[in-house]
C-alpha positions in Angstrom: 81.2 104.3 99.6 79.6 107.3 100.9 81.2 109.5 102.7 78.3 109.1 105.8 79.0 105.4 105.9 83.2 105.9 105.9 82.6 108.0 109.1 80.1 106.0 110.7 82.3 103.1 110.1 85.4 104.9 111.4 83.5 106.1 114.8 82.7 102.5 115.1 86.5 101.9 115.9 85.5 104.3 119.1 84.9 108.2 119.4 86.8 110.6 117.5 87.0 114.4 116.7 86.2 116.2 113.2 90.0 117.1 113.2 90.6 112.9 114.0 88.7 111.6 111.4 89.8 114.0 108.7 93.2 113.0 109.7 92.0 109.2 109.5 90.3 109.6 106.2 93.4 110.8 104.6 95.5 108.4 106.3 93.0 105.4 105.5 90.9 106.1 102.1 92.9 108.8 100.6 93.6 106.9 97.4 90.1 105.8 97.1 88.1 108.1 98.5 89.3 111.4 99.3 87.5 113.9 101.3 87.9 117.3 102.6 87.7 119.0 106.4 84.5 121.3 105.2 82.6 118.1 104.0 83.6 116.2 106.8 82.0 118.4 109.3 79.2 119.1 107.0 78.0 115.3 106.9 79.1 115.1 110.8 76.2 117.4 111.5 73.6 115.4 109.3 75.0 111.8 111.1 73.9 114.3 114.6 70.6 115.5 113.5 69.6 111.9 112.4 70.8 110.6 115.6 73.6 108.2 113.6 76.1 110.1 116.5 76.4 111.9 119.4 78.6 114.4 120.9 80.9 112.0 123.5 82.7 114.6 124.9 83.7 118.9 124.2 87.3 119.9 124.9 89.0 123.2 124.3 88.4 125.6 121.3 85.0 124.4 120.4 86.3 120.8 119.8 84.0 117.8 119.5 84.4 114.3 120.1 81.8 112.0 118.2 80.4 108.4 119.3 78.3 106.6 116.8 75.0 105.0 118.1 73.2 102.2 118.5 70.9 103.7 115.2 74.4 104.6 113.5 75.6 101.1 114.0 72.7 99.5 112.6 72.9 101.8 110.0 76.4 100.9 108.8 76.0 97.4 108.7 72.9 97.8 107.0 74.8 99.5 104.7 77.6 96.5 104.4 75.0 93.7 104.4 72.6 95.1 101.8 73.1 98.2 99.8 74.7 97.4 96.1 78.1 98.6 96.2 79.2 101.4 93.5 81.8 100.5 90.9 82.1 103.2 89.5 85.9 104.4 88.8 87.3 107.6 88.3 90.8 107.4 86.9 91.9 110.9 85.3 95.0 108.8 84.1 92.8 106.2 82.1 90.8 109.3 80.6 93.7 110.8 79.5 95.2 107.7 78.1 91.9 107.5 75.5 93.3 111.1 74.2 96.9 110.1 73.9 96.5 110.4 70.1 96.2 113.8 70.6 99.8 114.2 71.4 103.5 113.6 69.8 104.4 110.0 70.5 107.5 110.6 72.7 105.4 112.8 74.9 102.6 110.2 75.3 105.4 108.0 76.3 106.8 110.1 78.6 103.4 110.9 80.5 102.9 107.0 80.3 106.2 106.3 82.1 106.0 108.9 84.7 102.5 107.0 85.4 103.5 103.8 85.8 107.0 104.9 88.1 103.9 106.9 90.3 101.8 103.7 90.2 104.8 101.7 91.2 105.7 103.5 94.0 102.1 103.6 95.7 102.3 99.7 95.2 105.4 99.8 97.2 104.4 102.1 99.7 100.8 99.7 100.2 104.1 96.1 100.0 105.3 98.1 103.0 102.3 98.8 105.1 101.2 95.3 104.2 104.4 93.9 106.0 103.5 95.6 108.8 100.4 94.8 109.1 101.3 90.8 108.6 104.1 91.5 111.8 101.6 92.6 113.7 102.4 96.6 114.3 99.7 97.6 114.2 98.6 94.9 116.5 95.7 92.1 115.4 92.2 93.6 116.1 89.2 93.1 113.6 89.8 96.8 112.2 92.8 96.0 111.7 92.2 92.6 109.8 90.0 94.4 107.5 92.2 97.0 106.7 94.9 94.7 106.0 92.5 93.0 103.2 92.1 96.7 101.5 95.9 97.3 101.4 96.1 94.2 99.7 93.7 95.8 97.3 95.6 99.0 97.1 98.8 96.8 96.9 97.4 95.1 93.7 95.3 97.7 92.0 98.6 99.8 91.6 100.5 96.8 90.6 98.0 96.4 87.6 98.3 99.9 86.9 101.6 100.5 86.7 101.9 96.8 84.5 99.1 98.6 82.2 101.4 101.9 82.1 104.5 100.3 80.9 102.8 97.9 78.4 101.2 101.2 77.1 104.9 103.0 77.1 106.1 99.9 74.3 102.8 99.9 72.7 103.2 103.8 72.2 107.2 103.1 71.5 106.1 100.7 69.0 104.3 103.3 66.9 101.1 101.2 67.4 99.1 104.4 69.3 100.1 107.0 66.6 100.3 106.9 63.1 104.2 107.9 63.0 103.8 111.5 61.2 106.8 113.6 61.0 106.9 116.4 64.2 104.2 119.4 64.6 102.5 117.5 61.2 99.0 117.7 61.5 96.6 114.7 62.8 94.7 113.1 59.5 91.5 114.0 60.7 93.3 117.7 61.0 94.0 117.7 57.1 
């Protein structure tokens, strides 16, 4: 996703400040796709000067509300119908884990179980916005359908992660990771 179509698609839900839509980034594709205030408002005024928005509406301290238009629209589910979708992944957690030989056994362990307890509880925190999303709190328009197909994503992405983490944790407890070499010895290729 780029960051031009996540706002686009965001002002499709209806106008929305700079300050709004950072807010709703992090709220909504912080674990996926994080992005800052500066680059927000950055890309906000490209979306402008290629007439993807508009300026709805000005309030107090220089604030801007954004509509998307009839261009941006287009442009979104142009983007959603016919662009090939990235899939790429950038997991620092699965880099480190193809250095893990690097390090003592018990502390590759230990960095593999505070993973999968961090993993764990982002799965739980996506079971719980799930369940209410299936009530019905956050009530039962399209957006809101949509978004309840990416939690389930979330939900089971971190599930699988944190599975991987603690089948790593007995693979590294087995001794399978490391050669077992007494403490502080050096690796073989050190010797």
């Amino acid at each position: 996703m780029s960051l031009r179509h996540g706002l686009l698609g965001l002002l499709a839900e209806g106008p929305a400040s700079g300050y709004d839509l950072t807010r709703r980034f992090q709220e909504v594709f912080a674990a996926v796709w994080p992005a800052q205030h500066p680059k927000i408002y950055g890309e906000l005024g490209r979306l402008e000067a290629d007439g993807l928005i508009e300026v709805d509406s000005r309030g107090p301290r220089r604030r801007k509300a954004y509509r998307i238009t009839d261009e941006g629209l287009a442009e979104v589910r142009r983007w959603l119908a016919e662009d090939d979708v990235d899939h790429t992944l950038r997991l620092e957690a699965l880099l480190r884990s193809f250095f893990l030989w690097l390090i003592e056994p018990e502390d590759a362990a230990r960095h593999l179980r505070r993973e999968a307890a961090y993993y764990s509880e982002r799965a739980d925190f996506y079971r719980g916005l799930a369940a209410a999303k299936d009530r019905g709190d956050f009530g039962t328009a399209p957006p809101v359908q949509s978004m309840r197909l990416t939690v389930e994503a979330a939900v089971r992405l971190y599930q699988a992660l944190a599975d991987w983490a603690r089948w790593a944790v007995d693979v590294t407890e087995q001794g399978r990771l490391h050669q077992r070499r007494p403490k502080g010895a050096p690796l073989e290729h050190d010797a």
